[in-house]
KOLLUMBA-94186 format. One record per residue (C-alpha): residue number from 1; chain; x, y, z. Coordinates in nm, 4 decimals, decimal comma. Layout:
<bakol NUM; 'A'; <X; Y; Z>> ...
***
This chain:
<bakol 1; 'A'; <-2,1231; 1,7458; 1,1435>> <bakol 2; 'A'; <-2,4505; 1,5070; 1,0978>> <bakol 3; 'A'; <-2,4113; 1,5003; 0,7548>> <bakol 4; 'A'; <-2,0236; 1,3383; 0,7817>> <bakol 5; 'A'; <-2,2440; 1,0774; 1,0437>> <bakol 6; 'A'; <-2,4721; 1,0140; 0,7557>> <bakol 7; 'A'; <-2,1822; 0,9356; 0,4971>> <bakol 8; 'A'; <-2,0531; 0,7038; 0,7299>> <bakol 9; 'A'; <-2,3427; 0,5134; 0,7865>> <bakol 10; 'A'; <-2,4343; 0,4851; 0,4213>> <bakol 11; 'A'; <-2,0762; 0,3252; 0,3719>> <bakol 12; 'A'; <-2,1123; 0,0973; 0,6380>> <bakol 13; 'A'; <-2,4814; -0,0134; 0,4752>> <bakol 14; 'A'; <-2,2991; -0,0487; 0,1851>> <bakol 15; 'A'; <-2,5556; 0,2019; 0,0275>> <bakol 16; 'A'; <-2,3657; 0,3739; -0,2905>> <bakol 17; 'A'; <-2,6621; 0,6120; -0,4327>> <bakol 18; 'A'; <-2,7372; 0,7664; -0,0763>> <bakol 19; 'A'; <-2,2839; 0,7705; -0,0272>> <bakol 20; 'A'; <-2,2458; 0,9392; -0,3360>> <bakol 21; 'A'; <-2,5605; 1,1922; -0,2619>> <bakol 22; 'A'; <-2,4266; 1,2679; 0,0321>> <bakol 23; 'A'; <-2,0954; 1,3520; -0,0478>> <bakol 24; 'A'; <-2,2346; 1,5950; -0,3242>> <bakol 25; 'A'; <-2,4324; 1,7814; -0,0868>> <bakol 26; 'A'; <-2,1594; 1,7693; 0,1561>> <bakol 27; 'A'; <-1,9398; 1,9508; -0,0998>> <bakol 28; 'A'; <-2,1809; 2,1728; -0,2116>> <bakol 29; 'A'; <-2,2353; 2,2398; 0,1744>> <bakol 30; 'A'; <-1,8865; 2,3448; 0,1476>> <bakol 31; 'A'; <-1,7045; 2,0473; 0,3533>> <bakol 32; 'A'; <-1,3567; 2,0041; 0,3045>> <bakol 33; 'A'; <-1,3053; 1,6812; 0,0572>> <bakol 34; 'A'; <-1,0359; 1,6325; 0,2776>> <bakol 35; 'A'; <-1,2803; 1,5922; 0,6033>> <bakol 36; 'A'; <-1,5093; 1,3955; 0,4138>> <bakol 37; 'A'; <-1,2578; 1,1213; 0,3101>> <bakol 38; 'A'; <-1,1436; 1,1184; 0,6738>> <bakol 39; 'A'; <-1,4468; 1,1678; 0,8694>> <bakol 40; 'A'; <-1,7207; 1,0366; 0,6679>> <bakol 41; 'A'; <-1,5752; 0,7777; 0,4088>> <bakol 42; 'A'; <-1,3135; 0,6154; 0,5585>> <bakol 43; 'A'; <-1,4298; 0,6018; 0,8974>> <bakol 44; 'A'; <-1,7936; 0,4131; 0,7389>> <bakol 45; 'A'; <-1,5270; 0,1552; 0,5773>> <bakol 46; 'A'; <-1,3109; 0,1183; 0,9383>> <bakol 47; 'A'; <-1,6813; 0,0578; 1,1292>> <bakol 48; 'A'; <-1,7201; -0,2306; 0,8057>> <bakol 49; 'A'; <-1,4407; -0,3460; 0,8709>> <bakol 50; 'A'; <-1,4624; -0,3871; 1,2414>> <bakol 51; 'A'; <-1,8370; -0,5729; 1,2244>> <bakol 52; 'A'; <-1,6105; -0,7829; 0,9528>> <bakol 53; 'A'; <-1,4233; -0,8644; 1,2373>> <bakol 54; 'A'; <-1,6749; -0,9513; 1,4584>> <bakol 55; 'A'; <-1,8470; -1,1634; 1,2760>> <bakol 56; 'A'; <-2,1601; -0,8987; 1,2351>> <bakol 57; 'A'; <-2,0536; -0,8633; 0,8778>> <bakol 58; 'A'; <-1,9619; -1,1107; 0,5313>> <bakol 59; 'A'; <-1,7350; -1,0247; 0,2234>> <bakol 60; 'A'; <-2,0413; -0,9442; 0,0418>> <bakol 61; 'A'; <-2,1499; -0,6175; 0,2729>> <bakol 62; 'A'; <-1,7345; -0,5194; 0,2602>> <bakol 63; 'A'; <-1,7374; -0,5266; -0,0985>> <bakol 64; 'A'; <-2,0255; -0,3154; -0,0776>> <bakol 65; 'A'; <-1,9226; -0,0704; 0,1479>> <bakol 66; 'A'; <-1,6339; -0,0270; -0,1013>> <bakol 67; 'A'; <-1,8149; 0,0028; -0,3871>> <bakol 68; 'A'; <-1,9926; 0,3394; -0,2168>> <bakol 69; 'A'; <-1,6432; 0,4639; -0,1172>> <bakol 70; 'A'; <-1,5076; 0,4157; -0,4305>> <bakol 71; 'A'; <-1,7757; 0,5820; -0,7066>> <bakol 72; 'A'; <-1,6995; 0,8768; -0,3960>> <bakol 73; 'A'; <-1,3921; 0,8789; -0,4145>> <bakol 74; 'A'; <-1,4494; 0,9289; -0,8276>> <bakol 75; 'A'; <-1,6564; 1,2055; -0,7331>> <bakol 76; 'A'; <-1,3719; 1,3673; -0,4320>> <bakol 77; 'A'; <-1,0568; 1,2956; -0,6014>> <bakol 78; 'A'; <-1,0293; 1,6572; -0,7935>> <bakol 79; 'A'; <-1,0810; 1,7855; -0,5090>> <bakol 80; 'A'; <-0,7993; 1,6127; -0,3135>> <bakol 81; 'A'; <-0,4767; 1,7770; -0,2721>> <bakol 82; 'A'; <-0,1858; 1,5363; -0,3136>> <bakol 83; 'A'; <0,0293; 1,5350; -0,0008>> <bakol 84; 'A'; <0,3491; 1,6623; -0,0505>> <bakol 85; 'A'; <0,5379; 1,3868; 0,1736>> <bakol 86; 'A'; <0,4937; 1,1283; -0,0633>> <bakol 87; 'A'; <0,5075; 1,3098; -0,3910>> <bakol 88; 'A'; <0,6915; 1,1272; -0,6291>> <bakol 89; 'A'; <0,6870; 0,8078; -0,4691>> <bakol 90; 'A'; <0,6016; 0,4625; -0,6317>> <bakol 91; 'A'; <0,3466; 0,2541; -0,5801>> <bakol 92; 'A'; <0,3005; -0,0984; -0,7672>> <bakol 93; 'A'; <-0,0758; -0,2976; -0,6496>> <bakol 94; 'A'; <-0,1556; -0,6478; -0,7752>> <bakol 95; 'A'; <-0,3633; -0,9213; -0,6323>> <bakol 96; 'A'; <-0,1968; -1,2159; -0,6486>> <bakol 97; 'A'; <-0,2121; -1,5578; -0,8989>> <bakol 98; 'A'; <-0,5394; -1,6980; -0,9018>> <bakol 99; 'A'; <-0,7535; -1,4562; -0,7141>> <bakol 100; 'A'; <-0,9759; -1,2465; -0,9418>> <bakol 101; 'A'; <-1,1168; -1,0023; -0,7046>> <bakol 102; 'A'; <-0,9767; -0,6562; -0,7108>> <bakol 103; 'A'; <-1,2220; -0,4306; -0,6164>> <bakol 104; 'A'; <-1,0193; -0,3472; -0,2493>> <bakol 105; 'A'; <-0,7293; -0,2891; -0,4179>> <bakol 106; 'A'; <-0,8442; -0,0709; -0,6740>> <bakol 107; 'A'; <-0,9838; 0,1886; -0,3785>> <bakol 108; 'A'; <-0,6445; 0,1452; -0,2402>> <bakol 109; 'A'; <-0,5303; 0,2238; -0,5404>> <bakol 110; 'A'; <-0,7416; 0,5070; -0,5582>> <bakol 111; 'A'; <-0,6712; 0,6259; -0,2042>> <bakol 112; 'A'; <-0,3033; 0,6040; -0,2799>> <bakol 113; 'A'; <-0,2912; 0,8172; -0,6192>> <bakol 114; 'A'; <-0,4943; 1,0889; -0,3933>> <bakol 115; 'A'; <-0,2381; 1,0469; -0,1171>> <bakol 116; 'A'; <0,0294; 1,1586; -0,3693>> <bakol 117; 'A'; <0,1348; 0,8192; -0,4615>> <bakol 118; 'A'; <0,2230; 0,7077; -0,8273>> <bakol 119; 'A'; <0,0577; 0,4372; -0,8445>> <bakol 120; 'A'; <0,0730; 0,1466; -1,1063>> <bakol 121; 'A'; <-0,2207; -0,0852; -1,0602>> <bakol 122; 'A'; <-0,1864; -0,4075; -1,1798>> <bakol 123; 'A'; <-0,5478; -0,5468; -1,1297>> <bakol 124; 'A'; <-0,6366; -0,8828; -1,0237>> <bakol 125; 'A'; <-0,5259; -1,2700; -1,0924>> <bakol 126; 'A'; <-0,1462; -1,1235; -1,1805>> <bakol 127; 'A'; <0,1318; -1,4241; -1,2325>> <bakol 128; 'A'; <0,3996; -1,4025; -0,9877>> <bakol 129; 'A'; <0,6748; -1,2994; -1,2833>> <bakol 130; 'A'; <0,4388; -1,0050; -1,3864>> <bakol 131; 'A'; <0,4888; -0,8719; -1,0268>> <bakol 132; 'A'; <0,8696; -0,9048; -1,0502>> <bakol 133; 'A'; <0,8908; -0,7451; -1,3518>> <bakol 134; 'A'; <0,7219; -0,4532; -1,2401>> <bakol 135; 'A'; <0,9282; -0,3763; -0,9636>> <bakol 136; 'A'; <1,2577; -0,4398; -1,1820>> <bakol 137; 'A'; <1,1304; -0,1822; -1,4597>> <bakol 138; 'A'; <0,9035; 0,0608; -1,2235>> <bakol 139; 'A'; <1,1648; 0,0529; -0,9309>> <bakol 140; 'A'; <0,8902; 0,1502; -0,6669>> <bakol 141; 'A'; <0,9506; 0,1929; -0,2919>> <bakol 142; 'A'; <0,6564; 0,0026; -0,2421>> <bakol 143; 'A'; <0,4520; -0,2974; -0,3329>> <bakol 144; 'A'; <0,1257; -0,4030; -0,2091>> <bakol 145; 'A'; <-0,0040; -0,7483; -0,2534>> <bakol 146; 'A'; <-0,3938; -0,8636; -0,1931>> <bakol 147; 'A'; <-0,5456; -1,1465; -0,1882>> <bakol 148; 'A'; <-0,9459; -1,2496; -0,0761>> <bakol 149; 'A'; <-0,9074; -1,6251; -0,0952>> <bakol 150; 'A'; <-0,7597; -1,8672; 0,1741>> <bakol 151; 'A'; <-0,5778; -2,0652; -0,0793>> <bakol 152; 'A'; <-0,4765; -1,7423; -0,3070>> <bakol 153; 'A'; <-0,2300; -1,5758; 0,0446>> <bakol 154; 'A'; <-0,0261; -1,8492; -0,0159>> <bakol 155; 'A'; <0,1281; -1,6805; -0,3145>> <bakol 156; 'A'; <0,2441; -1,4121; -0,1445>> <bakol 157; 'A'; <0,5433; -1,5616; 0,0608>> <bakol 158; 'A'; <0,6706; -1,7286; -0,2615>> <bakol 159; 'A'; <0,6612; -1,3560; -0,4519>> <bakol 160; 'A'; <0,8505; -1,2510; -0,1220>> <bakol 161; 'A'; <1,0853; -1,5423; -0,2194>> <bakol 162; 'A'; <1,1582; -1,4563; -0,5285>> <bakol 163; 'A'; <1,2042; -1,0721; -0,4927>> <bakol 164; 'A'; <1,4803; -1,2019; -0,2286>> <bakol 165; 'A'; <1,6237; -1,4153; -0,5232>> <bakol 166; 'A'; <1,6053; -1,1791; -0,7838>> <bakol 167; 'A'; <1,8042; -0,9423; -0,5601>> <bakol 168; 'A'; <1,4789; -0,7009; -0,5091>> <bakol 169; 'A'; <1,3849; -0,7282; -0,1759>> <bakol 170; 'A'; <1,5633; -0,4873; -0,0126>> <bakol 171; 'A'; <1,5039; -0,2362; -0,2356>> <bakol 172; 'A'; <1,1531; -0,1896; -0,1417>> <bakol 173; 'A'; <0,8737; -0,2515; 0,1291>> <bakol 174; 'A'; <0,6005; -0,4897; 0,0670>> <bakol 175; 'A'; <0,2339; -0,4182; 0,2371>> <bakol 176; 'A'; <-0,0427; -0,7440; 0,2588>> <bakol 177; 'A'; <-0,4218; -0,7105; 0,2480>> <bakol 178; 'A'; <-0,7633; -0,8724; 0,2021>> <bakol 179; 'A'; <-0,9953; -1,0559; 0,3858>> <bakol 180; 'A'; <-0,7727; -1,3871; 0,4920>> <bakol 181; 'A'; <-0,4799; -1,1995; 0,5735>> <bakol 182; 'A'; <-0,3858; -1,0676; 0,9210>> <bakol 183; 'A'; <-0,1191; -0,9462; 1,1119>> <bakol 184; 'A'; <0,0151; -1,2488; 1,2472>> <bakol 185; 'A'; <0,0176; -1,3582; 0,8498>> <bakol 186; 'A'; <0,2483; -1,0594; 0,7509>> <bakol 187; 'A'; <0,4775; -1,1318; 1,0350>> <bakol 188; 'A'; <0,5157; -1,5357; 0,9327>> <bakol 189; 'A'; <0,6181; -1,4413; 0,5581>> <bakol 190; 'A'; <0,8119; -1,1318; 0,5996>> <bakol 191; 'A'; <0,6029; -0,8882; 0,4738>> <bakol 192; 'A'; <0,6510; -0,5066; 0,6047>> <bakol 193; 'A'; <0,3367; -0,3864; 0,6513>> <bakol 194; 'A'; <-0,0166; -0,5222; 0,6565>> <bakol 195; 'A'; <-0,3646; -0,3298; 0,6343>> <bakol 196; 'A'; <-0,7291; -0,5109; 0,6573>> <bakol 197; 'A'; <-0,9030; -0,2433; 0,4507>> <bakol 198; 'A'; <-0,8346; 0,0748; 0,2356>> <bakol 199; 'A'; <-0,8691; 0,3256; 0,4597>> <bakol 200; 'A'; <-0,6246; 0,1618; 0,7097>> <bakol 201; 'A'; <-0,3494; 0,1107; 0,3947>> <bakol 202; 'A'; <-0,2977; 0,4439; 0,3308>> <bakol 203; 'A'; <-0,1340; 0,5758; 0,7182>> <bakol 204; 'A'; <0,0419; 0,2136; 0,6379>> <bakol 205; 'A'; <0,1896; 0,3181; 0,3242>> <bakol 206; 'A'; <0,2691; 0,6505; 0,3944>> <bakol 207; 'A'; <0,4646; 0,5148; 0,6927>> <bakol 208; 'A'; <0,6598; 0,2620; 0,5038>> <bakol 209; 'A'; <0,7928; 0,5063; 0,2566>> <bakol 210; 'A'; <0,8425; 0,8189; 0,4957>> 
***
């Protein structure tokens, strides 16, 4: 539909009025909330994300693209059904020591909690021992650990270290994100999953606990 099209290029503008207009009218069209998420948010965020990659976009332009998808999502979430095959599980998001940007995390926290997740978001700049205790007292199948700053990913393999000395680590899976981190990054330290954006975290998550 042209008017999913139109969502998707206002995310990947980074425009949030003309996002969150266009997700009003696409409800009151009658669009699934569902379909727009999929086919109009997420998919604006992935094209982002890609030019990110590329070199055609900068952090700036991300964060706003995901500033549009998340006062959306605000706007979507009653209108999300929870699905079923993660109902119940846990969810615990921080971004790491020394990094004070959050605003990725908090859509993937957002995502999440409409995915079904229970989700306990920690925010940003959180000391390693915060983390830890958090998984000891929330026991959650998953946690997911971001960081935007070259010299901030270097905290996650010593959180990985200390969940392993604490006795933790094989209770639970552990998913890596931001702008630094890749792949290749997740593989080095251990981690079990890895997502470059919020829309990709999600199909990441819901794999890692299913």
């Amino acid at each position: 539909m042209e008017i999913l099209q139109e969502i998707t290029k206002a995310v990947y503008d980074g425009e949030e009025q003309t996002t969150v207009e266009l997700v009003k009218k696409a409800l009151a069209e009658g669009l699934r909330a569902q379909d727009i998420v999929d086919q109009g948010l997420v998919k604006g965020l992935h094209e982002c994300g890609a030019g990110y990659e590329a070199g055609e976009k900068f952090i700036p332009e991300m964060l706003m693209a995901a500033e549009a998808m998340k006062a959306s999502m605000a706007i979507l979430k009653p209108h999300l059904v929870a699905g079923e095959s993660v109902a119940g599980a846990k969810v615990v998001l921080a971004t790491v020591e020394g990094d004070v940007h959050d605003i990725g995390l908090e859509l993937v926290a957002t995502m999440l909690g409409s995915a079904g997740f229970e989700v306990n978001f920690m925010g940003p700049d959180v000391e390693t021992s915060r983390i830890i205790n958090a998984v000891k007292e929330d026991k959650p199948q998953l946690l997911g650990l971001s960081a935007l700053l070259t010299n901030t990913m270097d905290v996650m393999p010593v959180i990985l270290k200390q969940l392993e000395k604490e006795g933790l680590r094989n209770s639970l899976k552990v998913i890596i994100g931001g702008a630094p981190v890749s792949q290749d990054f997740a593989n080095l330290i251990g981690a079990d999953g890895f997502a470059y954006d919020a829309a990709a975290a999600v199909p990441v998550a819901k794999k890692l606990v299913s």
